[in-house]
C-alpha positions in Angstrom: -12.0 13.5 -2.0 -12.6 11.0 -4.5 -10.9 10.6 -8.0 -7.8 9.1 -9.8 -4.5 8.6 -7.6 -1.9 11.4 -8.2 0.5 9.2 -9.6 1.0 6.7 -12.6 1.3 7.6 -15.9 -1.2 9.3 -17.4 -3.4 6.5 -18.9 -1.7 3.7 -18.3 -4.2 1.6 -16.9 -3.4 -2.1 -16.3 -6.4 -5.0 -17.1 -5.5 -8.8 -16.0 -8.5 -11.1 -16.4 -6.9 -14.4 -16.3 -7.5 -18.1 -15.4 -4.6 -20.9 -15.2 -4.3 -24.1 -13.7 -1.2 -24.9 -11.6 -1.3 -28.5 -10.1 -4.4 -28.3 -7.9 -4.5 -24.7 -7.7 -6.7 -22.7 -10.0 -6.0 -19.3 -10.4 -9.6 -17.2 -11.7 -8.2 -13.4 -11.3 -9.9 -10.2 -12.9 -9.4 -6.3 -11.7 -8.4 -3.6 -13.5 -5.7 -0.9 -11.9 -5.6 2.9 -13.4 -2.2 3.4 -12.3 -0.6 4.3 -9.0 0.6 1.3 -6.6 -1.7 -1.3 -6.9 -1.2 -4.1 -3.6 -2.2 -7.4 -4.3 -2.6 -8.4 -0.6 -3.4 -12.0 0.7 -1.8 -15.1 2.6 0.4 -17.0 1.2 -0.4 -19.7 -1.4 -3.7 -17.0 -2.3 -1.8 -16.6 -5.9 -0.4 -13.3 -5.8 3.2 -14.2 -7.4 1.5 -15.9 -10.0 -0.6 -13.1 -11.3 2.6 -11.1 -11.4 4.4 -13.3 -13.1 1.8 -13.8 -15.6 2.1 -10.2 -16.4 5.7 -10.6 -16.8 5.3 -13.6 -19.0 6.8 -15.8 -16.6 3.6 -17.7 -16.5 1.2 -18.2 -19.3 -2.3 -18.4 -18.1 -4.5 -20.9 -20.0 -6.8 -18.5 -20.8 -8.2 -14.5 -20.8 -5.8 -11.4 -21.7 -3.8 -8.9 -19.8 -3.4 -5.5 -21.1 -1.0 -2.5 -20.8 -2.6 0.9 -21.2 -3.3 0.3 -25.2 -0.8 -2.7 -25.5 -2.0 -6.3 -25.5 0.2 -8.5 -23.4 -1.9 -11.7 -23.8 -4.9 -12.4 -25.0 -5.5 -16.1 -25.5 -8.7 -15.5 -27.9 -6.2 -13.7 -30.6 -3.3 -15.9 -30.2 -1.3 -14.0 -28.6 1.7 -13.9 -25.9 4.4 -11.1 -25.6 7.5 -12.6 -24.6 8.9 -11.4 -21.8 11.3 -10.0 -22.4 9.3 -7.3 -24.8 7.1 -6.2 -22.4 8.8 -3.5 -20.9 7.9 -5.0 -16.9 11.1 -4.5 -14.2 10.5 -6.8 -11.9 12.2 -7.0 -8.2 12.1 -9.9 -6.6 12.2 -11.4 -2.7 15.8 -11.7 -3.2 18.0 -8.4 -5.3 19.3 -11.0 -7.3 22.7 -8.6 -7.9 25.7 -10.6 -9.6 28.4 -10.6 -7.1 31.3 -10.2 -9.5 29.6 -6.5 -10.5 29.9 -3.8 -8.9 26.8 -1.6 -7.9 27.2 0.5 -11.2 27.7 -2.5 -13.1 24.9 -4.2 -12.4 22.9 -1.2 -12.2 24.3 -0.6 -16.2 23.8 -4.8 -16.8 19.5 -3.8 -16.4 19.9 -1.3 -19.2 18.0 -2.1 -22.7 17.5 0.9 -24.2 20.9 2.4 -24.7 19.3 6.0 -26.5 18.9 6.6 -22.7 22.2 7.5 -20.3 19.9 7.7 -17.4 16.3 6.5 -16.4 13.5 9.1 -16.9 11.9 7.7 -13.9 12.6 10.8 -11.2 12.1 7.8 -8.5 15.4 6.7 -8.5 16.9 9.5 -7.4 15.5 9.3 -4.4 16.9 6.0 -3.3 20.1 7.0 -2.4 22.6 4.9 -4.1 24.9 7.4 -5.4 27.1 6.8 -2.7 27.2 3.0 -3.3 27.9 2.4 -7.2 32.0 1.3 -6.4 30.8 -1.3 -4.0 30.2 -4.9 -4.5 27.0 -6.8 -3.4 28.9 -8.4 -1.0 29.7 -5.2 1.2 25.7 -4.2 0.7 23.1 -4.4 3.5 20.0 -5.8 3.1 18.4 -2.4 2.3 21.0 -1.1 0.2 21.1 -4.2 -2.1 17.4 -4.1 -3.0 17.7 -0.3 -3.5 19.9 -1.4 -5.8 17.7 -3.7 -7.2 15.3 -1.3 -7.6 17.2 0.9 -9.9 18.5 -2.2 -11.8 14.6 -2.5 -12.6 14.5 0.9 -13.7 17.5 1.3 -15.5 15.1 -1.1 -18.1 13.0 2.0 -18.9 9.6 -0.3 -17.5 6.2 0.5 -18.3 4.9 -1.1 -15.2 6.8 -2.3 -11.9 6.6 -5.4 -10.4 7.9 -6.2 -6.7 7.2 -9.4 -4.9 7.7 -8.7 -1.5 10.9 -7.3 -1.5 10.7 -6.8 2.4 10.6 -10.3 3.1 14.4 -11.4 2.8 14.9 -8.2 5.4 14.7 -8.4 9.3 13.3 -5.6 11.5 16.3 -3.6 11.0 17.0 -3.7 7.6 13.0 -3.1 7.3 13.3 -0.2 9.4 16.4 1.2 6.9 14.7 0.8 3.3 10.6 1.2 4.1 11.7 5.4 4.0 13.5 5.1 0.3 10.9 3.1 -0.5 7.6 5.3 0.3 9.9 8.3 -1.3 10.4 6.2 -4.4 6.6 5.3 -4.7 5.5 8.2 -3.9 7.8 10.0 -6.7 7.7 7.8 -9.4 5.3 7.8 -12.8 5.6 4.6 -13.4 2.3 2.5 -12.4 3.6 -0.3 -9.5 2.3 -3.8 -8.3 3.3 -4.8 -4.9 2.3 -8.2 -3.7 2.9 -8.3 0.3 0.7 -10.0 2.8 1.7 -7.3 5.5 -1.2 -4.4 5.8 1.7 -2.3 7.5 3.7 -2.0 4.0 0.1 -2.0 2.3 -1.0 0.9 4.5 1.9 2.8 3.9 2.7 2.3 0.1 -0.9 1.7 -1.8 -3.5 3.3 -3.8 -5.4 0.6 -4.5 -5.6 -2.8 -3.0 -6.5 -6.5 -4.7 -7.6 -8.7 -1.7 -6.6 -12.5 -3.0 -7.9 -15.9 -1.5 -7.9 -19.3 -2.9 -6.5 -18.2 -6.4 -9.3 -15.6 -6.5 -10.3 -11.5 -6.1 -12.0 -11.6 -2.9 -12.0 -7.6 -2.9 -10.3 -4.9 -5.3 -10.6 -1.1 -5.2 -8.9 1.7 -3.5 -7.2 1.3 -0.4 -8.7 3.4 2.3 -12.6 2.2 0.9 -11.5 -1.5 1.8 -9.8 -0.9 4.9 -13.1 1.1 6.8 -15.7 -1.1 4.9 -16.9 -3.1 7.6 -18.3 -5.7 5.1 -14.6 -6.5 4.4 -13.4 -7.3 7.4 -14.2 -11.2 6.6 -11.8 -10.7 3.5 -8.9 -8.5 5.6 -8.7 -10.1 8.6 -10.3 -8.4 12.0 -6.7 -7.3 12.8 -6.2 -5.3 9.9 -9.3 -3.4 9.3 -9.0 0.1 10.2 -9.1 3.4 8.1 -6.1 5.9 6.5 -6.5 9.5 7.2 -4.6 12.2 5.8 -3.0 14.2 8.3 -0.9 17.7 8.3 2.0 17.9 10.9 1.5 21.4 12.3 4.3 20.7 15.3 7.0 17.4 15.0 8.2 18.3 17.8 7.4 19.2 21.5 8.7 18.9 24.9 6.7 15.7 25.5 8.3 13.9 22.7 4.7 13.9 20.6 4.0 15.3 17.2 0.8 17.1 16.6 -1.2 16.3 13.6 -4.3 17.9 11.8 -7.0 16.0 10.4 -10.1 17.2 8.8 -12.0 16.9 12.3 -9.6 17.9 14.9 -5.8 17.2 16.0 -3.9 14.3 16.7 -1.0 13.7 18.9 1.4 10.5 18.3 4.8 9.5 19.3 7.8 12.4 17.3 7.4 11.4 13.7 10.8 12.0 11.3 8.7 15.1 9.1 8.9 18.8 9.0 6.3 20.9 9.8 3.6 21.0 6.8 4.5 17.6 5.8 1.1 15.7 4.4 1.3 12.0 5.7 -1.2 9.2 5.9 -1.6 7.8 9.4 -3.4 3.7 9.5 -5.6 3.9 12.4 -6.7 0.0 13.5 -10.9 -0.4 14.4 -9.4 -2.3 17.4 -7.7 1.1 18.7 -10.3 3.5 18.7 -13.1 3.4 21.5 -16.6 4.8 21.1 -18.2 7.2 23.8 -21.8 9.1 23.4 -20.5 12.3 24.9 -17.1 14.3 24.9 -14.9 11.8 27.7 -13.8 14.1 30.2 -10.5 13.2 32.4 -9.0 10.3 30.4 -5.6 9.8 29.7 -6.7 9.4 25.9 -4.9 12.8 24.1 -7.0 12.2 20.7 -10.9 13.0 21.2 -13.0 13.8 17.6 -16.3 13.9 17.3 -18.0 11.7 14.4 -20.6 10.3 13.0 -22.1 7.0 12.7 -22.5 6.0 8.9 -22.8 1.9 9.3 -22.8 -0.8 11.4 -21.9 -4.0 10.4 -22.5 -7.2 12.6 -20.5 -10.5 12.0 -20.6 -13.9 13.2 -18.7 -13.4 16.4 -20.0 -10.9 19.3 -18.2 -8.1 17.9 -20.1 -5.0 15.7 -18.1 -2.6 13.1 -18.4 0.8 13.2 -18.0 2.9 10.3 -18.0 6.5 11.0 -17.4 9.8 9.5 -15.0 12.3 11.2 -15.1 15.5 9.4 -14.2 14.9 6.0 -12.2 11.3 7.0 -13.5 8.1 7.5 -12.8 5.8 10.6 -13.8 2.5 11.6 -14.1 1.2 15.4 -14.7 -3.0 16.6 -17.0 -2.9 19.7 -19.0 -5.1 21.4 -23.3 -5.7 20.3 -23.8 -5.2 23.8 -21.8 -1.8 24.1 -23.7 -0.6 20.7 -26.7 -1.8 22.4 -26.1 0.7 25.6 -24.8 3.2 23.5 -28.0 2.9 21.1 -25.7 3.6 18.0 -26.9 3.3 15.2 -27.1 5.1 11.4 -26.8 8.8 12.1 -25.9 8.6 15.9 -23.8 11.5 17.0 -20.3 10.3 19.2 -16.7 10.4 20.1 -13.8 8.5 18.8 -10.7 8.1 21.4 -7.7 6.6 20.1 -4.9 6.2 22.2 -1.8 8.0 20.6 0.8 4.9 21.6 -1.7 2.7 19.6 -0.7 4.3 16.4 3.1 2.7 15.9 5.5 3.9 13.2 5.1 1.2 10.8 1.4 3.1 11.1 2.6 6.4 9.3 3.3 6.7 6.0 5.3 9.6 4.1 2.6 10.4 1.6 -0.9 11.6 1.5 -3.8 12.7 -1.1 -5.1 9.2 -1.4 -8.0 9.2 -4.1 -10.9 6.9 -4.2 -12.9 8.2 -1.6 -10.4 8.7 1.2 -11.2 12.0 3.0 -8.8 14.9 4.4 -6.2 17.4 2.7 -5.1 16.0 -0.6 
């Protein structure tokens, strides 16, 4: 259950330990990313574009070093600064950033820097689904399509690492809606290790392996994913609203007569709202601590579809009236936000034996991601 992501290159790990300056805000950053998609996750103004683009060498800290699996990037000890442009970083922006007198090809071909290559040997771009796109112009684009395009412009660069600040931003709901899919297929597919700055836990949730929490210009939490979302000690440094757990899931039936998809988790079965995925498909599945209820014994007669039995591994108590529950379902960890007095009644505590009921329309399908076999401690079928 634990271990190394299943992606990234194979030891290409990523070190930033850097400290810079900018007006009045000071920027103290250090984690360390072994590949995979690392989110760096945070309001705005916390400092995440700057730590990307001092990895690009957009930025030049004042002081510390960034590495590159065995490549030194910066190190301001030994003098010295790769420029940018010899870093071998693609970087996608808010914005694609396409020249509109290029076509799609064109500008796809403009990205290119090693010519001993015709095509990218990153297998992620084929999966974005551009091929049908190259003649046109970024003017006839949508949203979607052009930072797809982007995307592959990035590639086309042969990058060791991947940088993409917030490239959902620029897109309404719609346009969200069209390129989230070829974007979860692209990092799901692709070697190449990925930083993705957002401050939305639904793109998190779906895309990451390991998350950098950022406040203030500093690394309020960093580790994998799933441990940060059900620790209740980070829900200070998340946000109550976000806090939750990932659980891998296995869709044994997409589709039945009541318009639900059944799921199996390591504990039992879920049923949500049809999900777009074949039978057997692995996906990961963001349930929130404010959607799941607690119950002593098995509830009998709800309207409630999901019912697994779990144990209580932690409770965490903050400032307000509210408790967090971390519990173990199986082999999958969830997390539930109740009230002292309920855990009081309930007498919950380490070791306590309940029930988890989570109401299938909680789980929405900016919940459900298109890939599973999350390492770092994140339980279920990898």
């Amino acid at each position: 259950m634990g271990g190394a992501p299943r992606r990234g290159a194979a030891g290409m790990s990523v070190s930033v330990h850097i400290q810079q300056r900018l007006g009045d805000f000071a920027l103290d950053v250090a984690f360390d990313s072994e590949g995979g998609v690392t989110a760096l996750f945070g309001p705005s103004g916390s400092g995440k574009t700057s730590v990307i683009n001092a990895i690009a060498g957009l930025n030049k800290p004042d002081t510390g070093r960034i590495h590159l699996g065995g490549r030194v990037l910066y190190d301001s000890g030994d003098g010295i600064n790769v420029p940018p442009h010899k870093r071998r970083i693609g970087y996608v922006f808010q914005e694609p950033r396409l020249f509109p007198h290029m076509s799609v090809a064109q500008n796809i071909e403009y990205g290119r820097r090693n010519q001993l290559y015709s095509t990218p040997n990153d297998g992620g771009l084929s999966v974005l689904g551009i091929a049908h796109l190259m003649e046109r112009y970024p003017r006839d684009l949508s949203g979607g399509e052009a930072q797809r395009v982007a995307i592959a412009r990035a590639l086309t660069s042969q990058p060791e690492v991947l940088l993409m600040d917030e490239p959902l931003a620029a897109l309404d709901d719609t346009r969200k809606a069209e390129f989230l899919p070829y974007l979860q297929a692209f990092v799901a597919k692709t070697s190449i290790p990925v930083f993705y700055v957002s401050h939305a836990m639904s793109e998190v949730a779906q895309l990451a392996d390991h998350l950098v929490v950022m406040r203030e210009g500093r690394v309020a939490r960093s580790g994998a994913l799933g441990q940060i979302l059900s620790d209740p000690a980070a829900i200070s440094d998340i946000g109550v609203r976000e806090a939750g757990a990932i659980v891998t899931v296995t869709v044994t039936r997409a589709n039945d007569s009541d318009g639900l998809s059944a799921l199996a988790t390591s504990a039992g079965r879920l049923f949500l709202p049809r999900v777009q995925a074949e039978d057997g498909a692995t996906l990961r599945v963001r349930i929130r601590a404010s959607d799941v209820m607690l119950s002593k014994d098995k509830p009998d007669g709800l309207s409630a579809l999901n019912i697994l039995p779990c144990t209580v591994t932690q409770l965490h108590e903050g400032q307000g009236p509210g408790v967090a529950v971390a519990l173990r379902s199986g082999g999958d960890t969830l997390m539930a936000r109740i009230t002292r007095r309920s855990a009081r009644a309930m007498g919950l505590r380490a070791g306590s034996s309940c029930y988890a009921v989570i109401k299938s329309v909680a789980v929405a399908p900016t919940d459900l991601g298109l890939r599973g076999g999350l390492g770092g401690g994140l339980g279920g079928t990898p």
